[in-house]
C-alpha positions as CSV (number, residue, x, y, z in Angstrom):
1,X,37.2,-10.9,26.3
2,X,39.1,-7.8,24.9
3,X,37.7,-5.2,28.1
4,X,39.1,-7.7,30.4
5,X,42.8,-7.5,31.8
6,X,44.4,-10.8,30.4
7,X,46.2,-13.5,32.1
8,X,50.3,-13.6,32.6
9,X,50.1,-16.6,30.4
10,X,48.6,-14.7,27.6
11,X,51.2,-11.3,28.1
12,X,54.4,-14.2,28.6
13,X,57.7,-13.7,26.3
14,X,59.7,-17.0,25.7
15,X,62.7,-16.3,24.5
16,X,64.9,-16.0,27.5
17,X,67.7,-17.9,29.3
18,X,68.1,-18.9,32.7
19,X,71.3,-19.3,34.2
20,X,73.0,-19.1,37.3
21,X,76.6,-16.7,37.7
22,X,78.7,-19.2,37.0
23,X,77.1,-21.1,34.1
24,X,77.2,-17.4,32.5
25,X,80.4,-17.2,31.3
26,X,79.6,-20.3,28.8
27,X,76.4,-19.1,28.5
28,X,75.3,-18.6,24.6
29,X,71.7,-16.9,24.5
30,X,70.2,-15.7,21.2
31,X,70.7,-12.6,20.5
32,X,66.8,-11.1,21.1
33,X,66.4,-13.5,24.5
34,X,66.3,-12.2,28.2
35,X,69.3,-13.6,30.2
36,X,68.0,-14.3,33.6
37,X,70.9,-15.2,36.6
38,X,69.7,-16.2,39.6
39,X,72.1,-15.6,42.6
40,X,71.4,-16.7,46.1
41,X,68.3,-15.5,47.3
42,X,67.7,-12.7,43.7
43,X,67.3,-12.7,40.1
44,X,69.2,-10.3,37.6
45,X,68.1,-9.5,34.0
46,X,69.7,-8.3,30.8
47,X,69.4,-8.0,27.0
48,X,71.6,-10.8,25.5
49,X,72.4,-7.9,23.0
50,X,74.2,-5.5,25.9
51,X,76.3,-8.3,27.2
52,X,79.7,-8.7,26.3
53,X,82.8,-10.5,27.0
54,X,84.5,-7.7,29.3
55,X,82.4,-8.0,32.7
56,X,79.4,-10.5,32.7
57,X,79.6,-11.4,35.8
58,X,79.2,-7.7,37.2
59,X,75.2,-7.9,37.9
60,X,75.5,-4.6,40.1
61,X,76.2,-2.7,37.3
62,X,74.5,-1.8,33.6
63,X,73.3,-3.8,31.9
64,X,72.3,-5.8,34.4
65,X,68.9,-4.6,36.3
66,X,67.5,-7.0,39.2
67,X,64.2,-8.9,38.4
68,X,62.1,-10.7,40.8
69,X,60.3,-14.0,40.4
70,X,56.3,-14.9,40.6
71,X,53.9,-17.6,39.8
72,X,52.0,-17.4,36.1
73,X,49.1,-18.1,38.2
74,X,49.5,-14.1,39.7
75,X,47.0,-12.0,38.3
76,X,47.8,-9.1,36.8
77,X,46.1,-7.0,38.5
78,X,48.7,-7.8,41.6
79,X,51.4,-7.5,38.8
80,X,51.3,-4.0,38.4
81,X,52.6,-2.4,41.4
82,X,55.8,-4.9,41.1
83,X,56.2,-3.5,37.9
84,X,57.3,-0.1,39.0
85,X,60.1,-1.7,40.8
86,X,60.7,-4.6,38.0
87,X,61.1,-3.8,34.1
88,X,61.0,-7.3,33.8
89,X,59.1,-10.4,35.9
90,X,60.2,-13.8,35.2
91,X,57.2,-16.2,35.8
92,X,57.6,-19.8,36.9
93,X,55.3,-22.6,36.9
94,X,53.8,-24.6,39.5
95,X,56.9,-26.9,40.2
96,X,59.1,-23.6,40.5
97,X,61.0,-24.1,36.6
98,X,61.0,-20.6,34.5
99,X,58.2,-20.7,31.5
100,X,59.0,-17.1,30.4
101,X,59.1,-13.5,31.1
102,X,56.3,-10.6,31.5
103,X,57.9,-7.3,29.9
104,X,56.6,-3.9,31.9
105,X,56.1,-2.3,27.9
106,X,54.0,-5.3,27.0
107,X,51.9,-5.7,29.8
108,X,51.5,-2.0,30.2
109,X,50.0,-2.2,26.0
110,X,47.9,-4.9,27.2
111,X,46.4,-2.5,29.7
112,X,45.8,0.7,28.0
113,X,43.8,-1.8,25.2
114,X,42.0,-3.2,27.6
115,X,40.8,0.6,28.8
116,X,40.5,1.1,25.1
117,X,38.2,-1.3,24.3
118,X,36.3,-1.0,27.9
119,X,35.8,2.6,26.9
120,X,34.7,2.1,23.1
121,X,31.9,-0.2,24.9
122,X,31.0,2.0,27.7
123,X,30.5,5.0,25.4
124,X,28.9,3.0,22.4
125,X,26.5,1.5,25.5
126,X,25.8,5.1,26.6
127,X,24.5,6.3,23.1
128,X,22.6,3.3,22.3
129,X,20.1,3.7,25.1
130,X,17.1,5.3,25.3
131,X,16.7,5.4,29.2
132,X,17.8,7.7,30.8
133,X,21.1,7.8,32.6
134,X,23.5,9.6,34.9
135,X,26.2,9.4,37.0
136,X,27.9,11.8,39.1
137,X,31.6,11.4,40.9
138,X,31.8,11.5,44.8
139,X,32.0,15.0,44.3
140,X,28.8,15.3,42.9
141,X,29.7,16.3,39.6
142,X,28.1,14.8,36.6
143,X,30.3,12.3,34.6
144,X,27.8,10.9,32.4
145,X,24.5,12.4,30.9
146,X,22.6,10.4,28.4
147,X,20.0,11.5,25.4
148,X,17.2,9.9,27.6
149,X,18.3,11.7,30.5
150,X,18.0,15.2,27.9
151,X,15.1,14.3,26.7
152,X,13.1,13.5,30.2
153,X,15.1,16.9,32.2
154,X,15.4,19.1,28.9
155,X,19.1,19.3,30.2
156,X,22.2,19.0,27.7
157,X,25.1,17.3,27.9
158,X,27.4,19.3,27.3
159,X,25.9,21.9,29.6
160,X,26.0,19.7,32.4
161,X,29.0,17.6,32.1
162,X,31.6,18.1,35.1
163,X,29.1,20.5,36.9
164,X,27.7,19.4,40.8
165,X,24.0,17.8,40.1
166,X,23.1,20.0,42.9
167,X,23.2,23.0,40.4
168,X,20.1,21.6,38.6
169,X,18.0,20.0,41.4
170,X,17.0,20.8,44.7
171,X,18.8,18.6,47.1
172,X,15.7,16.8,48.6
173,X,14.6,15.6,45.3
174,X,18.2,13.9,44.4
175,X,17.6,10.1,45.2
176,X,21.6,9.8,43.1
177,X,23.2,11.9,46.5
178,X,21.5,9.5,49.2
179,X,23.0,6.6,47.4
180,X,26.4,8.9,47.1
181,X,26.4,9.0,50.9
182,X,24.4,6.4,52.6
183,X,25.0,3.4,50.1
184,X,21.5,2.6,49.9
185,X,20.1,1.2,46.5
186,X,16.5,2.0,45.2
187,X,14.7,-0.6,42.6
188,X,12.0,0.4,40.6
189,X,11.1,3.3,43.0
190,X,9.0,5.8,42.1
191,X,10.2,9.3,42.5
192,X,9.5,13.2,41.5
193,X,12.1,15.2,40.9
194,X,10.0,17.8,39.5
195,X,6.9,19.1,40.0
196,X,6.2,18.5,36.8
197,X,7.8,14.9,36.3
198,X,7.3,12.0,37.5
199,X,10.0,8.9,37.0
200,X,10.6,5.5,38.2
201,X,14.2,5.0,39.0
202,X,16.9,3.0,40.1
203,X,20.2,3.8,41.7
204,X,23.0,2.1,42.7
205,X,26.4,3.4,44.8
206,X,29.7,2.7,42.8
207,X,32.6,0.6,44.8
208,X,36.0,0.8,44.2
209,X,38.2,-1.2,46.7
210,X,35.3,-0.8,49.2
211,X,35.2,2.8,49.4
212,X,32.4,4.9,47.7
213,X,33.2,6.7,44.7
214,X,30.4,7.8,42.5
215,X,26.4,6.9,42.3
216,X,24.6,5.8,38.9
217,X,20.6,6.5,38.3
218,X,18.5,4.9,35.7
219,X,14.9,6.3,35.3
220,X,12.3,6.1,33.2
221,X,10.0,8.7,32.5
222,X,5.7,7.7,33.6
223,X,4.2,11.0,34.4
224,X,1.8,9.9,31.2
225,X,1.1,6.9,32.5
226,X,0.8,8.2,36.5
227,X,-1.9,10.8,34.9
228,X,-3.5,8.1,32.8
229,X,-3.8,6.0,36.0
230,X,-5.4,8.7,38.1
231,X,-7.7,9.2,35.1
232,X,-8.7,5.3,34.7
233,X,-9.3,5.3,38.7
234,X,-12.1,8.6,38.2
235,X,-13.3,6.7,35.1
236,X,-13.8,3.2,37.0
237,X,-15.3,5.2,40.2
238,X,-18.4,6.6,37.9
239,X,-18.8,3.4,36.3
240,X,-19.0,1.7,39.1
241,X,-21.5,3.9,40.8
242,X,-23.5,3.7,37.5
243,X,-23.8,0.1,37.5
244,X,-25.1,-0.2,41.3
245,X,-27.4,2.8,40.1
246,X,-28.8,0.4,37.3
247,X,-28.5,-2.5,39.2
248,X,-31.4,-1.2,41.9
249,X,-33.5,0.3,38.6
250,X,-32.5,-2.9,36.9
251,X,-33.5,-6.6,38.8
252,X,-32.3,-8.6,35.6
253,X,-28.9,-7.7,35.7
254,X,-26.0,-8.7,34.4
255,X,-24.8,-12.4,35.4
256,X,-21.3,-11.4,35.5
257,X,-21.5,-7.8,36.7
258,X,-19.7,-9.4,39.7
259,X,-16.9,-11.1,37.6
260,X,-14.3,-8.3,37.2
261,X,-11.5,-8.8,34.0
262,X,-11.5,-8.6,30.8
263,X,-8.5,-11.3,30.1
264,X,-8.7,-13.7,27.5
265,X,-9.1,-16.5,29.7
266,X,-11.8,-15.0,31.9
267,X,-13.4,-14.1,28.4
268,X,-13.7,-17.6,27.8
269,X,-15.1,-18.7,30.9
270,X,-18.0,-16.8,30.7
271,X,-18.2,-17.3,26.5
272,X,-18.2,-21.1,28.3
273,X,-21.1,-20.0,31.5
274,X,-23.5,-18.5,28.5
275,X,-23.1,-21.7,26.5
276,X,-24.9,-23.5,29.6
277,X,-28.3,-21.4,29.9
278,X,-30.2,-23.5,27.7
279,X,-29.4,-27.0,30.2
280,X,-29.2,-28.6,33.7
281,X,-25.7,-30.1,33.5
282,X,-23.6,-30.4,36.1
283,X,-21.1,-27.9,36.5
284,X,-17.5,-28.4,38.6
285,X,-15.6,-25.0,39.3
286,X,-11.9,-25.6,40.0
287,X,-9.3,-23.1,41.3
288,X,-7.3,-22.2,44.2
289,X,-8.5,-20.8,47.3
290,X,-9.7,-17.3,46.6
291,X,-10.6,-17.6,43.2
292,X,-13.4,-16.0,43.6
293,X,-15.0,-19.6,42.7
294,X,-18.6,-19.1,44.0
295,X,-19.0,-15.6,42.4
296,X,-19.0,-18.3,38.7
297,X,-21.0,-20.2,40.3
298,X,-23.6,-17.7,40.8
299,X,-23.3,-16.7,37.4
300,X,-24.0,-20.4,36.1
301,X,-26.7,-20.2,38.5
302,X,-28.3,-16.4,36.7
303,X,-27.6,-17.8,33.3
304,X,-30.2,-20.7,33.5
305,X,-32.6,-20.0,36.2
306,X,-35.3,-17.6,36.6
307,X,-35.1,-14.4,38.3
308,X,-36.4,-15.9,41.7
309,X,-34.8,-19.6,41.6
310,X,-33.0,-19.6,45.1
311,X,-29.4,-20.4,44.8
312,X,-28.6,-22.3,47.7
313,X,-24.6,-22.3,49.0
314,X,-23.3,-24.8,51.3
315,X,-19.4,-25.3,52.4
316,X,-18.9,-28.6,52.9
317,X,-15.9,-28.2,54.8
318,X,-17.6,-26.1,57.6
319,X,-20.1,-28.4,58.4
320,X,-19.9,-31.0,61.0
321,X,-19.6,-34.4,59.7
322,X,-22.4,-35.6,62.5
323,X,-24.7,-32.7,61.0
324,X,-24.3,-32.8,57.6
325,X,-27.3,-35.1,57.2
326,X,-29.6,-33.0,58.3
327,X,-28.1,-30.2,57.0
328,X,-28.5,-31.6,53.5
329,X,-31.8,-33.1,53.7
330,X,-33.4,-31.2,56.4
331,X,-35.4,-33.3,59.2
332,X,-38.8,-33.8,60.4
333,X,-39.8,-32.8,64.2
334,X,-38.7,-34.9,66.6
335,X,-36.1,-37.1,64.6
336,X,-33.1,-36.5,66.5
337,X,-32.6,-35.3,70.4
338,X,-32.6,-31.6,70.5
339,X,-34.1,-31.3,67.0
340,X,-36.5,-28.3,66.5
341,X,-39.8,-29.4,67.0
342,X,-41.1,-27.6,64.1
343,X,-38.6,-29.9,62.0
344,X,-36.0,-28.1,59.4
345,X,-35.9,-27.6,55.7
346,X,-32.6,-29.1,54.5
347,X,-30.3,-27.1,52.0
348,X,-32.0,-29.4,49.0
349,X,-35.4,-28.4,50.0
350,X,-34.2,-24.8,50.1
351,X,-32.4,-24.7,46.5
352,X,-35.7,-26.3,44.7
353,X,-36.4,-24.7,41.4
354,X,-33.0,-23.2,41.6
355,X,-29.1,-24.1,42.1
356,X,-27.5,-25.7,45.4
357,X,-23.8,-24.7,45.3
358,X,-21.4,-27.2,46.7
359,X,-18.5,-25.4,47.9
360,X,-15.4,-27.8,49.1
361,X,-17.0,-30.6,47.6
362,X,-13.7,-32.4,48.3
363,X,-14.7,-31.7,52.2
364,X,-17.7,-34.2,52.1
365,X,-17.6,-36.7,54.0
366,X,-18.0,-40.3,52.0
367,X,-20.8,-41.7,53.8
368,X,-22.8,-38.2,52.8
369,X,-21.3,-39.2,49.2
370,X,-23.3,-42.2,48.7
371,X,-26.3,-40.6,49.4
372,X,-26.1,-37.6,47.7
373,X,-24.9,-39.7,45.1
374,X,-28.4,-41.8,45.0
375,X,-30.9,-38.5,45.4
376,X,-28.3,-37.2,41.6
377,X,-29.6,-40.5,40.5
378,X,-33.0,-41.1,41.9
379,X,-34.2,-37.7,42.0
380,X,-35.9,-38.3,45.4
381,X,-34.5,-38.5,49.3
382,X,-35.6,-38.8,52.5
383,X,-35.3,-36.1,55.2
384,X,-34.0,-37.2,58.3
385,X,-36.5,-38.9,60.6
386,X,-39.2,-38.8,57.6
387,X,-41.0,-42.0,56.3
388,X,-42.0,-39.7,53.0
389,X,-40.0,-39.5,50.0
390,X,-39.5,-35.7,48.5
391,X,-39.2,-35.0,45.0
392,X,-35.7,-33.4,44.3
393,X,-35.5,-30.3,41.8
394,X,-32.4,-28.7,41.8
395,X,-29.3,-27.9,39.6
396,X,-25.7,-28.9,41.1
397,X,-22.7,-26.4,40.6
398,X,-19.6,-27.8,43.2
399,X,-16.1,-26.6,43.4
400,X,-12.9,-27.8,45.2
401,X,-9.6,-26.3,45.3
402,X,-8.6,-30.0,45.7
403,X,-7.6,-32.5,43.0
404,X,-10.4,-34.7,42.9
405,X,-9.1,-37.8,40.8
406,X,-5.9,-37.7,43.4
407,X,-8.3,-38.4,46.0
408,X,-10.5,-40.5,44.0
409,X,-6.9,-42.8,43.5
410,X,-6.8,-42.4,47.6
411,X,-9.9,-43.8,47.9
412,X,-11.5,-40.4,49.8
413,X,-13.6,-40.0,47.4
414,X,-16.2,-41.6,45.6
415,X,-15.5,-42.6,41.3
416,X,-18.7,-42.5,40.3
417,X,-19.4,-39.4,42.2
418,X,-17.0,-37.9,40.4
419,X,-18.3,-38.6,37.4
420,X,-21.4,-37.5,38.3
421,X,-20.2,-33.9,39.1
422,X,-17.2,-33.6,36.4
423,X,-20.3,-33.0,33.4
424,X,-19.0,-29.5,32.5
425,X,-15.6,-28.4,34.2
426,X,-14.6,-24.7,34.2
427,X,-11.2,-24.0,35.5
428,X,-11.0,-20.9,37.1
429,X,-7.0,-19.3,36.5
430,X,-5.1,-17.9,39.6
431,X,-4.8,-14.2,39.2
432,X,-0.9,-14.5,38.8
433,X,-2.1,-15.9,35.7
434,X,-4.2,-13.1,34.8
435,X,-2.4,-10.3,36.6
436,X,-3.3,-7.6,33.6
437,X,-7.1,-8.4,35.6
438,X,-5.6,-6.8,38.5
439,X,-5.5,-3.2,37.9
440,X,-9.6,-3.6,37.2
441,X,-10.1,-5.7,40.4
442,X,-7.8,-3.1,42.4
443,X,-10.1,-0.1,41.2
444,X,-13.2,-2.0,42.0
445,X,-12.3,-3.1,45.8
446,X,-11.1,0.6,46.3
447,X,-14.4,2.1,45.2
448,X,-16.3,-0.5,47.2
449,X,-14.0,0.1,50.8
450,X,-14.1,3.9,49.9
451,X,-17.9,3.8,50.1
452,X,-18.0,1.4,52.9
453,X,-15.6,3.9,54.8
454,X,-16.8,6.9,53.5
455,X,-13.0,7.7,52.7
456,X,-12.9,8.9,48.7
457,X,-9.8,8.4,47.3
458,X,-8.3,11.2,45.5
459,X,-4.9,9.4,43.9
460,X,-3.3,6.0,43.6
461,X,0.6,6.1,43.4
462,X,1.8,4.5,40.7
463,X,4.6,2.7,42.9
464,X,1.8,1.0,44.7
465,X,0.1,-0.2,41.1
466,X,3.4,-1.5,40.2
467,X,3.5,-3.6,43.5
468,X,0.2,-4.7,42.9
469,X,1.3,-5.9,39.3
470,X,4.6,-7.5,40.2
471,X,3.5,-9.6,43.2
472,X,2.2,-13.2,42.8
473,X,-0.8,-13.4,45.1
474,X,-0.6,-16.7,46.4
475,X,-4.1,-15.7,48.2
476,X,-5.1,-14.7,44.9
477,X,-8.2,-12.0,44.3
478,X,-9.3,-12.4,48.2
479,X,-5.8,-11.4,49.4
480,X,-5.7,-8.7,46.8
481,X,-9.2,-7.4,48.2
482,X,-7.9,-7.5,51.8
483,X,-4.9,-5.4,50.7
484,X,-6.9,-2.9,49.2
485,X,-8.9,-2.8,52.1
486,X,-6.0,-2.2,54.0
487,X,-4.8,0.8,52.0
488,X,-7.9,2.7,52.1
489,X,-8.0,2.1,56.1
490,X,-4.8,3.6,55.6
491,X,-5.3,6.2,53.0
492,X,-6.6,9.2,55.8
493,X,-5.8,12.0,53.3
494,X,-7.5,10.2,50.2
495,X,-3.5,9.3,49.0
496,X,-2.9,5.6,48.3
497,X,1.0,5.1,49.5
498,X,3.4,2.6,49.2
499,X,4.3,2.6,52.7
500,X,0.6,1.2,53.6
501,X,1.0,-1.9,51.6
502,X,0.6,-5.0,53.6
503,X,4.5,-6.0,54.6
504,X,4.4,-9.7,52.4
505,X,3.6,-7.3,49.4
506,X,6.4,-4.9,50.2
507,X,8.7,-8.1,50.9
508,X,8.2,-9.4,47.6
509,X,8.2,-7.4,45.0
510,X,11.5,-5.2,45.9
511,X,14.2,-8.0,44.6
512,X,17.5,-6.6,42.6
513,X,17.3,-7.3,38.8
514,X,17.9,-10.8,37.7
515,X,21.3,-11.6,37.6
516,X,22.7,-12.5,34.2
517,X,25.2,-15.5,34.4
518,X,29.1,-14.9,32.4
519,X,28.5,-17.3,30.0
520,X,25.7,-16.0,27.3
521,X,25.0,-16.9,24.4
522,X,23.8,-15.1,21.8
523,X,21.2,-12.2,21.7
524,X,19.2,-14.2,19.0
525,X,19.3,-17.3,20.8
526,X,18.4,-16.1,24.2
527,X,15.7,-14.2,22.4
528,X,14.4,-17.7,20.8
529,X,15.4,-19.9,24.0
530,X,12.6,-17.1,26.1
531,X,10.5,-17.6,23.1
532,X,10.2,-21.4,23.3
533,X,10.0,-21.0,27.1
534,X,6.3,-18.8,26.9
535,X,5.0,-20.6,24.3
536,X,5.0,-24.3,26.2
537,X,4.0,-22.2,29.2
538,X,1.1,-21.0,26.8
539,X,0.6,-24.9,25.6
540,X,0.5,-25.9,29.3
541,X,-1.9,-23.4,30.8
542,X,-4.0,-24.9,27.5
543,X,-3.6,-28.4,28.4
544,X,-1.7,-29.5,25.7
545,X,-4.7,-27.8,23.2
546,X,-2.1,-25.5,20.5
547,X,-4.8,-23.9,18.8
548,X,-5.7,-22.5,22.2
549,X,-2.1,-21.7,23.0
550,X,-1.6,-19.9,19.6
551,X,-5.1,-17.8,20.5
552,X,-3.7,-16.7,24.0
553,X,0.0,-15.7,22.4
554,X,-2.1,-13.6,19.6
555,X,-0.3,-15.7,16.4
556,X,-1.8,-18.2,14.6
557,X,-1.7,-22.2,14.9
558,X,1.4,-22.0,11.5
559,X,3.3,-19.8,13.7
560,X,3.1,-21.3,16.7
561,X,4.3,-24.5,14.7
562,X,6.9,-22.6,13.0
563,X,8.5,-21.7,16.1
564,X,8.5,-24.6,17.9
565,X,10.1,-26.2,15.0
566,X,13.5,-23.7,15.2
């Protein structure tokens, strides 16, 4: 690499003689070669061309200069202060035998192209860029202004250039000085150094030999998109309170008022939910904890039933395995020691005409398997304590978070079960997977905890929206509804801050840019390599189904062909 300082090996002269005093006197070097002579503990140098027959064995006096001796493994960065003693450096290999010769001249060319070429890149970097950049000296004066940087402060260049910063901005708005004198590093942070302007930025101190000498910020202009956000969270406040207004005029209301997204894949589970008004299949909900899995479950429930079918929930993993009997099928006075005497409904009883909601189906215990498996079948049961068969008439919707045929190969639970409840499967996506869902579902939960705490909320920094989008919410929409929650706790003067995020959310998202390792290949390539990369992501979230891939990517099916084909 040209901008690079190159190696002694690359800079080394061979045509030189080594000798020592008294081999020099028969000595016959060509005449371009350097004549090295090494005496007892020191090396001397000369130009075969200056030598003559009168004095060579003189080394204290022209033409002779002393040299010095190093490894050709030194870099040349440690070269260069013995070359203000040394004109020339002879370089020996690892056994201690001379390979060549560095010339002070040469390696001092090598240098200033090196700087040349550094430069040519720096400054051609500089003008490509739209972002905007600056950098100021560690005595705050501006060394490098950029177009962007113009554009967003309406500042030129050549105004600027070699002036303190502190002539253009007050000295509390200049995140560059803190990073000047404290060494701290922002990423991503959003910051005002107007009134009028509002920027994300990074900044970085700049080392030299471990001392501090200049500070670099990169920022990127989002006042639009700040106001735009501030506008979105008025807008989703008065829809929000229009829909609860319609919702008490209204009691047929929307099945998936609840469901909040408008992502393609959420787009298809409810294209999927409507599909299923017209039947009584069985329908298996799968996703991770905090899914929001029963809030599709009530939906499949409002799309099929009428208006007053109960919809019954039960967690299986909550109940005792010694109650879940009775719990399911209810029990008749007297069937059991401490029993009520009036008996009890069981949660079958309770859901009939409507929908009984098995939440953690992967809880239930296997005994309770078998028999819920015969009332699917039989269509009747017997409460607990009873002698008289009921007629059941309800709809099943279970969910799990668990992987059912893995615990179907462990034997904890039941095959034919399984088959039973797998009739229609709906996968419900993490929201990690559907993070553009999250700016909706982060207005939503801060109108609902506003109202709740009678605490409006006047503004939303973008920093925090940013946080919100970057993190991976392992605890999916839940934990994203507890954070909000938290933040308007927080938020006493109706400002939505940063600072109030909950700490694994602050933890997370803050990491330094992505290191990019020395050896890349080609722009074009490592454009196609990230390419190939989200479209078999794409193909996997699909389960192998391209068509479906090429519909979430936006291209068609030939594309997506065409490109894994390259």
């Amino acid at each position: 690499m040209k901008h690079k300082l190159p190696a002694l090996s690359e800079l080394m002269q061979l045509n030189l003689l080594t000798c020592t005093i008294e081999e020099l006197a028969s000595a016959q070097p060509q005449p371009d070669a350097a004549v090295f002579v090494q005496t007892d503990n020191a090396w001397h140098v000369a130009h075969a061309s200056q030598l003559t027959d009168d004095h060579p064995r003189r080394l204290n006096e022209a033409p002779w200069e002393p040299a010095m001796a190093i490894p050709l493994t030194t870099p040349l960065s440690e070269t260069i202060p013995l070359l203000q003693d040394f004109d020339k450096l002879l370089l020996i290999d690892a056994s201690g035998r001379p390979t060549g010769y560095l010339d002070r001249s040469c390696a001092l060319s090598a240098i200033f192209n090196a700087y040349e070429v550094l430069e040519a890149y720096f400054e051609t970097m500089i003008k490509t860029m739209d972002a905007s950049i600056s950098v100021i000296d560690e005595e705050t004066r501006i060394m490098v202004w950029t177009e962007g940087a113009e554009q967003i402060f309406s500042l030129k260049a050549k105004d600027v250039l070699g002036n303190p910063i502190t002539q253009y901005f007050p000295l509390d708005m200049l995140e560059t000085l803190k990073s000047l004198h404290t060494g701290q590093s922002l990423y991503r942070h959003q910051h005002q150094p107007r009134e009028d302007l509002v920027v994300l930025i990074n900044t970085n101190p700049i080392y030299l030999h471990d001392k501090i000498i200049g500070a670099v910020a990169a920022e990127t202009d989002i006042t639009s998109q700040v106001r735009l956000n501030q506008e979105l969270l008025n807008a989703n406040k008065k829809v929000n309170h229009l829909q609860q207004e319609m919702a008490k005029m209204s009691p047929a209301s929307d099945p998936f008022q609840q469901i909040k997204g408008t992502s393609l894949v959420i787009r298809q589970i409810k294209s999927m939910i409507e599909k299923l008004s017209a039947t009584q299949a069985t329908v298996l909900i799968l996703g991770e904890s905090g899914v929001g899995k029963e809030l599709f479950a009530k939906a499949v429930h409002d799309v099929r039933e009428g208006a007053n079918a109960p919809f019954v929930p039960i967690n299986c993993g909550a109940i005792s395995p010694t109650l879940f009997e009775s719990e399911l099928f209810g029990y008749e006075k007297g069937a059991f020691s401490g029993a009520d005497q009036k008996g009890k409904k069981g949660m079958i009883e309770l859901a009939r005409g409507g929908t009984l909601f098995l939440d953690e189906v992967g809880e239930m215990p296997l005994d309770m398997q078998v028999k819920l498996l015969r009332v699917l079948q039989e269509k009747k049961y017997y409460p607990v304590g009873g002698t008289k068969q009921i007629e059941a008439d309800f709809r099943i919707v279970a969910a799990t978070n668990k992987n059912l045929e893995a615990l179907v190969k462990e034997g904890k639970f039941r095959e034919d079960l399984y088959y039973r409840l797998n009739v229609v499967t709906l996968k419900i996506p993490p929201l990690r997977e559907r993070i553009e869902d999250a700016i909706e579902l982060a207005h939503f939960f801060l109108y609902e905890f506003s109202l709740r705490y009678n605490r409006p909320i006047h503004a939303i920094s973008q920093n925090v929206m940013q946080n919100l989008m970057n993190y991976d919410w392992p605890g999916n929409i839940r934990e994203l509804r507890n954070a909000i929650e938290r933040l308007v706790v927080f938020a006493t003067d109706g400002v939505v801050k940063e600072e109030d995020l909950p700490y694994s959310l602050q933890g997370q998202v803050k990491s330094p840019p992505m290191e990019l390792p020395d050896d890349l290949i080609s722009l074009q390539e490592e454009l196609e390599a990230h390419e190939r990369r989200v479209i078999l992501r794409a193909i996997e979230l699909e389960n192998g189904n391209k068509q479906a891939a090429a519909k979430r990517l936006g291209i068609s099916r030939a594309t997506l062909y065409n490109k894994l084909n390259k």
